[in-house]
N, C-alpha and C positions, 0 to 999 in steps of 0.2 A: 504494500500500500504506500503510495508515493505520500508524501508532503504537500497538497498543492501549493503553490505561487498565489499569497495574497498580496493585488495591487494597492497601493496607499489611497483608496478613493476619498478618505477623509481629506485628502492634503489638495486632492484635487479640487474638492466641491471649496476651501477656501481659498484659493489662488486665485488673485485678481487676473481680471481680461486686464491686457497692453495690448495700449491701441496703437504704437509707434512699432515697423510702420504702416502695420495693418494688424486688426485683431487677432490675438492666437493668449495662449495659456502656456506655459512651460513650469515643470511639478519635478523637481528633483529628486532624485530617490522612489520615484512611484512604485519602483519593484525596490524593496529594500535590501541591506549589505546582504545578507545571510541567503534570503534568494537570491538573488544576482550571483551569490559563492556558486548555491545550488546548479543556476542554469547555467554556468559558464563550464560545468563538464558535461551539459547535457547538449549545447550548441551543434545543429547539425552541420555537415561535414560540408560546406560547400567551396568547392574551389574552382568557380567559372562569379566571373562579374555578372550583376544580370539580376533582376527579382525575380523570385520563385514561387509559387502557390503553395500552402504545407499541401496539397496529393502531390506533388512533384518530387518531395525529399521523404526521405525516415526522419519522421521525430522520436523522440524518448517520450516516454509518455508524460514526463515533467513539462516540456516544449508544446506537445500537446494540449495538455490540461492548460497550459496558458495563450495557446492559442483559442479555445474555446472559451476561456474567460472575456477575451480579450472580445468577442462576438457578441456578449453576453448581453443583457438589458443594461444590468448597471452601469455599466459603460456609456450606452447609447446615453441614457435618460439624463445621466450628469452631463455629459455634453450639450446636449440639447437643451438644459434649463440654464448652462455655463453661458451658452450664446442665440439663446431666444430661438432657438430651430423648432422644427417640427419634422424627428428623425423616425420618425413610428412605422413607415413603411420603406423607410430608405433603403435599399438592399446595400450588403457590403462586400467588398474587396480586401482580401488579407494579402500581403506577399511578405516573405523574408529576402535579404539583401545578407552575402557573409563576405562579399569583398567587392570593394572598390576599386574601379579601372581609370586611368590617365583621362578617359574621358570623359568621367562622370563627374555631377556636381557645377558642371555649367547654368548659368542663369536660365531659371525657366520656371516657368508658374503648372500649374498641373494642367488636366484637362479640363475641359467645362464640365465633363458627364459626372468629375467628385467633386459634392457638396462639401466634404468636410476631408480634412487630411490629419491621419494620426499618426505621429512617430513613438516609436521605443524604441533606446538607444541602450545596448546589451552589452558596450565594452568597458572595459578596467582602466581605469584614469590613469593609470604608470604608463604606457604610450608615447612618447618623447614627441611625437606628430602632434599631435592635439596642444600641447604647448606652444608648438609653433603656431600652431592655427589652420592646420592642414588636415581636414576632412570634418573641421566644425561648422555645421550648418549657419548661412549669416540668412537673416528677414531683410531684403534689400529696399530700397528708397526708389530705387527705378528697377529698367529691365537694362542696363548697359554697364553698371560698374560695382562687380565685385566689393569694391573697398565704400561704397559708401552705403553703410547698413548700421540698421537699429535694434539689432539685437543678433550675438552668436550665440550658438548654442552645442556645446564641447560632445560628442557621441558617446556620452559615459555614464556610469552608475545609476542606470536604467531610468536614466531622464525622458520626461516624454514633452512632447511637443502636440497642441491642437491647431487648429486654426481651420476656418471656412474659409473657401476658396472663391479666389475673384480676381478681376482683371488686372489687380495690382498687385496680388499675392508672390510677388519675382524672389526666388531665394536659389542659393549653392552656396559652392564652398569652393574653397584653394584644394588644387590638385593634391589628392591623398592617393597613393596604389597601396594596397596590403588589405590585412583582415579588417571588417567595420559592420559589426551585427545589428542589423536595423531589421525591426517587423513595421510593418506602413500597414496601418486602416485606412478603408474611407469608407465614406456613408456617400453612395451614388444616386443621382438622379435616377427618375423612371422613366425616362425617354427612350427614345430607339438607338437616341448613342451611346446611349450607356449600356441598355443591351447588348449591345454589339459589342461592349469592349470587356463584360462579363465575361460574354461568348470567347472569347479572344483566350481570356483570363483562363477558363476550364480548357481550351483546346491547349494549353502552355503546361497546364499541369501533365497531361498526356505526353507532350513531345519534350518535356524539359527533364523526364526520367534518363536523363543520359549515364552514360560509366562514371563519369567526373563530377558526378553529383549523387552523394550519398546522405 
């Protein structure tokens, strides 16, 4: 019988919205030291850059169980009274990320078809990169320059990141390559383009079982 992973939802429902330079919530520790010990030998195996659906990898059933938390009501319903949503029918997107490619991390805002974008960020703060400021997520002020942003946010100690998406939502990060455990929610429109990028979603899990992903 495993331990599950309890999220800090307390720390979340009190975290102020920051509106600079667009709405979003950032909750430090939302997985706490002792889980975050836990999942960091239960991290699956991935070594191709690239988001992955959990059917596409083996989880442990610790990675598991926090995947299905992470889908869960409580989740949705804090969000949703955090930034005045109405997520009650939104379907969601999960992917995990284990490493980060030279190309990754370029300015760019998400698609229209995700209402909301969730990060967990599953690495260990000892990382000598992340001091530099290399694969820390920055909230940018426009879509054209890296350096001028209003808030970074370091990929560690299972920090989580919200925020609803919009035409000014522009965020990356300084070139980081190496290991960088991100799982991304999103709470998606019910249009025909989100549909279709669902679709996209489940056909990835099928085709992304490769050898080099375990």
């Amino acid at each position: 019988m495993i331990q599950p992973v309890t999220p800090d939802y307390a720390a979340l429902e009190a975290a102020a919205v920051s509106i600079a330079p667009f709405a979003h919530v950032v909750v430090p520790h939302f997985i706490g030291p002792d889980d975050l010990h836990a999942l960091a030998a239960s991290l699956p195996d991935i070594r191709s850059g690239g988001s992955f659906p959990p059917q596409a990898l083996t989880l442990s059933p610790l990675m598991a169980q926090l995947v299905r938390e992470l889908e869960g009501p409580r989740l949705r319903n804090l969000i949703a009274r955090k930034f005045a949503l109405d997520l009650d029918t939104a379907p969601t997107m999960l992917t995990l990320r284990g490493r980060t490619r030279a190309k990754d991390g370029r300015i760019h805002r998400d698609s229209d078809s995700k209402r909301v974008t969730v990060l967990l960020y599953l690495n260990a703060a000892d990382d000598a990169a992340w001091s530099r400021h290399e694969g820390c997520l920055r909230l940018l002020r426009n879509a054209h320059d890296l350096e001028d942003f209003a808030a970074e946010i370091p990929p560690v100690n299972g920090t989580l990141l919200v925020f609803p998406n919009g035409p000014d939502t522009w965020h990356g990060h300084r070139q980081y390559v190496g290991p960088r455990h991100t799982i991304q929610l999103n709470y998606m429109t019910n249009d025909a383009r989100a549909r279709n990028e669902l679709r996209r979603h489940r056909l990835s899990a099928l085709t992304k079982r490769l050898p080099w992903v375990a």
